[in-house]
N, C-alpha and C positions, 0 to 999 in steps of 0.2 A: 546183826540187829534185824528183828522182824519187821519194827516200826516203830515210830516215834509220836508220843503225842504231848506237842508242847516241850518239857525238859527232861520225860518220861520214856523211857527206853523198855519196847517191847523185844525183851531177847529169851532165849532158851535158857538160860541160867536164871533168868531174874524174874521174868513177865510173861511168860509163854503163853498164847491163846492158842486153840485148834479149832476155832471156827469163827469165820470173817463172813457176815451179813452184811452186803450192801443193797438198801432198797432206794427208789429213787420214784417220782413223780410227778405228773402232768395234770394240769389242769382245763376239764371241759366243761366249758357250758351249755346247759341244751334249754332247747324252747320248744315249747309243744304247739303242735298244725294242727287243723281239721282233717281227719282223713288222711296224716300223709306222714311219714317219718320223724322224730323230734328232728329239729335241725341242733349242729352242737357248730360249738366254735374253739376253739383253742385258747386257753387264757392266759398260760404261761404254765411255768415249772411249780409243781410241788417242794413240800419239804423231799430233805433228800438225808437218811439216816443212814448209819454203821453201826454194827453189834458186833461186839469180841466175845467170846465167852473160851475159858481157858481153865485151869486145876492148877493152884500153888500147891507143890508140897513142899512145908517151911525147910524139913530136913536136905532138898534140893534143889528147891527155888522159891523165888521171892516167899514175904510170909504176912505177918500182919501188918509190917509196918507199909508194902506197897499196898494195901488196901487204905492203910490212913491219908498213904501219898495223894490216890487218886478221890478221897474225901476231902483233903484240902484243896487239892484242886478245882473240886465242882464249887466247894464254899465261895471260892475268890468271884465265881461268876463271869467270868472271862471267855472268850475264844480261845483258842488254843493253834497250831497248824498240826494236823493228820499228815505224815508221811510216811510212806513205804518204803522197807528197805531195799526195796530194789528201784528207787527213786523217785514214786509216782507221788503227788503230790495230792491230795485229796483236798484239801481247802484247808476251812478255818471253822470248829467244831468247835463246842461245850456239853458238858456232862450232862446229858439230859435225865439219866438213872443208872445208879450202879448197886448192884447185887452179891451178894456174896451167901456161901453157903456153909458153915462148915462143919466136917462130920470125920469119925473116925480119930475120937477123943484119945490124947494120955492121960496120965493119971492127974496130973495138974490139970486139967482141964483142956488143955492147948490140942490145936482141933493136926488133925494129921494130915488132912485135906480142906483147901479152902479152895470152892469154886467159884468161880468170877463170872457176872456179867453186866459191860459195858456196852451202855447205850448213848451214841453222840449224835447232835444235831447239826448239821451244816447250819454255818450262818452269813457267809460271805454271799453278793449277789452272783458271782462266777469267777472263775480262776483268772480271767481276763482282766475284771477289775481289781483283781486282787496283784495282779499284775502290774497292773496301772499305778497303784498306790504303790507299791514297790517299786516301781520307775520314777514317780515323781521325787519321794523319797530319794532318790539315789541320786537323782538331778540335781537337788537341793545341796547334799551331803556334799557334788561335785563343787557345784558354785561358793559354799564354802571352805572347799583346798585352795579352790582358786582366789580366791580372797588372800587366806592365812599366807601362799604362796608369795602375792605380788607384796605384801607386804613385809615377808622376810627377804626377796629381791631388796626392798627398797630398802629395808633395813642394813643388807651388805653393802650396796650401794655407798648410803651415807657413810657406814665407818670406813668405808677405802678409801673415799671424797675427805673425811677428815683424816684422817691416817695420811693422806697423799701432801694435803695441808699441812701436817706435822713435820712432814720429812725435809719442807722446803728451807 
């Protein structure tokens, strides 16, 4: 697998991209002096985008129907998580524009090449919070084992306590 976006799997068989644009950005302020240099300040982070652009050919990889995948996709209006197949985790993206080209027709019409390009939006504040939300999440999840637990404890408890009672 090349990557993954959401339940969508960029691989060589299926989804293949050969060109991965990552752009990323900062934001400065500037104020203008008499006589002397703008002063700038630092605001914070930019948007920060990714662009895939790749060639399905239906006869040996994906075909129209991953192009409808990644249109229902953008419909839902969701984030999504961006990951790489060699682990890297890029955040939590949505479909910001997706493109397709196709050309090199059969006789039915059906295109012999369809070229793709996808353009995603970050929209998590940083991987730390996203983090974070995933931690709490997992706290919560724990605190409710440990609920369902003591209460199946308690549960064997009593029937041994009756059970024990029966046997007398």
């Amino acid at each position: 697998m090349m990557m993954i976006y959401g339940m969508l799997p960029f691989m060589r068989q299926t989804l293949p991209y050969n060109k991965l644009e990552h752009s990323s950005g900062w934001k400065w302020a500037s104020s203008n002096r008499v006589g002397r240099r703008a002063a700038v300040q630092f605001t914070g982070k930019d948007s920060e985008n990714i662009t895939l652009s790749g060639e399905l050919r239906p006869e040996i990889t994906g075909g129209p129907l991953k192009v409808l995948a990644f249109q229902l996709l953008a419909d839902e209006g969701r984030a999504w998580p961006l990951i790489g197949g060699d682990g890297t985790i890029y955040g939590m993206y949505v479909i910001n524009k997706f493109t397709t080209t196709h050309t090199d027709f059969y006789a039915d019409g059906s295109a012999r090449m369809i070229a793709f390009n996808l353009s995603l939006l970050r929209v998590d504040e940083s991987l730390v919070s996203m983090f974070g939300d995933l931690a709490a999440q997992g706290d919560a999840l724990w605190a409710k084992a440990k609920t369902v637990a003591g209460n199946v404890a308690s549960g064997i408890n009593s029937a041994i306590s009756t059970a024990g009672g029966l046997s007398q």
